[in-house]
C-alpha positions as CSV (number, residue, x, y, z in Angstrom):
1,X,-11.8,-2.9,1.6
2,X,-9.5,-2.9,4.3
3,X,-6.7,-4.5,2.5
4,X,-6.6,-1.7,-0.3
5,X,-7.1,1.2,2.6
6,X,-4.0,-0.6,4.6
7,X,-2.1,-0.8,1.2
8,X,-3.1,3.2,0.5
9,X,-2.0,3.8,3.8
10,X,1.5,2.1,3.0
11,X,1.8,4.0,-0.2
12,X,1.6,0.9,-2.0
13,X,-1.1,2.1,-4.0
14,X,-0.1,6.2,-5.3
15,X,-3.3,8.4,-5.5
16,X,-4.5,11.2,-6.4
17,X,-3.6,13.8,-3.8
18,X,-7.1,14.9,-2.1
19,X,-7.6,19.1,-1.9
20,X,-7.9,21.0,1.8
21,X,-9.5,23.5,2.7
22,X,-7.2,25.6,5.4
23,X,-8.6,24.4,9.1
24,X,-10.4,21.5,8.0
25,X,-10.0,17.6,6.4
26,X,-11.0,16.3,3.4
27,X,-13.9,14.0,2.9
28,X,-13.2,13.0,-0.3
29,X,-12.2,9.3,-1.6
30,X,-9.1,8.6,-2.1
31,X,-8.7,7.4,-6.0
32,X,-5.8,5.4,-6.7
33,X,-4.2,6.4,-9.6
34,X,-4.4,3.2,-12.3
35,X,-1.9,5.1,-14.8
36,X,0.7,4.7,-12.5
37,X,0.2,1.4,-11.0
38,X,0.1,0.2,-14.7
39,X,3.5,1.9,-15.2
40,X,5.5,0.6,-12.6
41,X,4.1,-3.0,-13.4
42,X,5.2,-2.0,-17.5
43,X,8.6,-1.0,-16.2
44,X,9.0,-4.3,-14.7
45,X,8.1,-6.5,-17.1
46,X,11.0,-8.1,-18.9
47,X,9.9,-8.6,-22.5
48,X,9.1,-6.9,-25.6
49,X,6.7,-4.1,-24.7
50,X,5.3,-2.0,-27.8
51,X,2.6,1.3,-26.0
52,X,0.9,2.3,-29.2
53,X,-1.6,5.4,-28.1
54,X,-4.0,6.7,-30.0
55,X,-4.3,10.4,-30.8
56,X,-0.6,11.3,-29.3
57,X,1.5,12.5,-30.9
């Protein structure tokens, strides 16, 4: 647990930005955003890569 809140608070992980109220701090969890973690790791990778998605068009 306190590896993934260190890597959060590193921006190593990106998540989903939490809503404020005015005068007061959010409670709510922090969820890291698994769309663009798998991204960055897709624009890595180095050989054939085919994204087939169903229903887009």
């Amino acid at each position: 647990m306190a590896t993934v809140k260190n890597k959060i608070r590193l921006g190593e992980f990106p998540i989903r930005k939490k809503k404020r109220s005015a005068g007061t701090a959010s409670r709510e969890t922090p969820l890291i955003n698994m769309v663009a973690l798998t991204l960055e790791g897709a624009a890595s990778y180095k050989g054939n890569l085919v994204v087939n998605i169903e229903g887009a068009e």
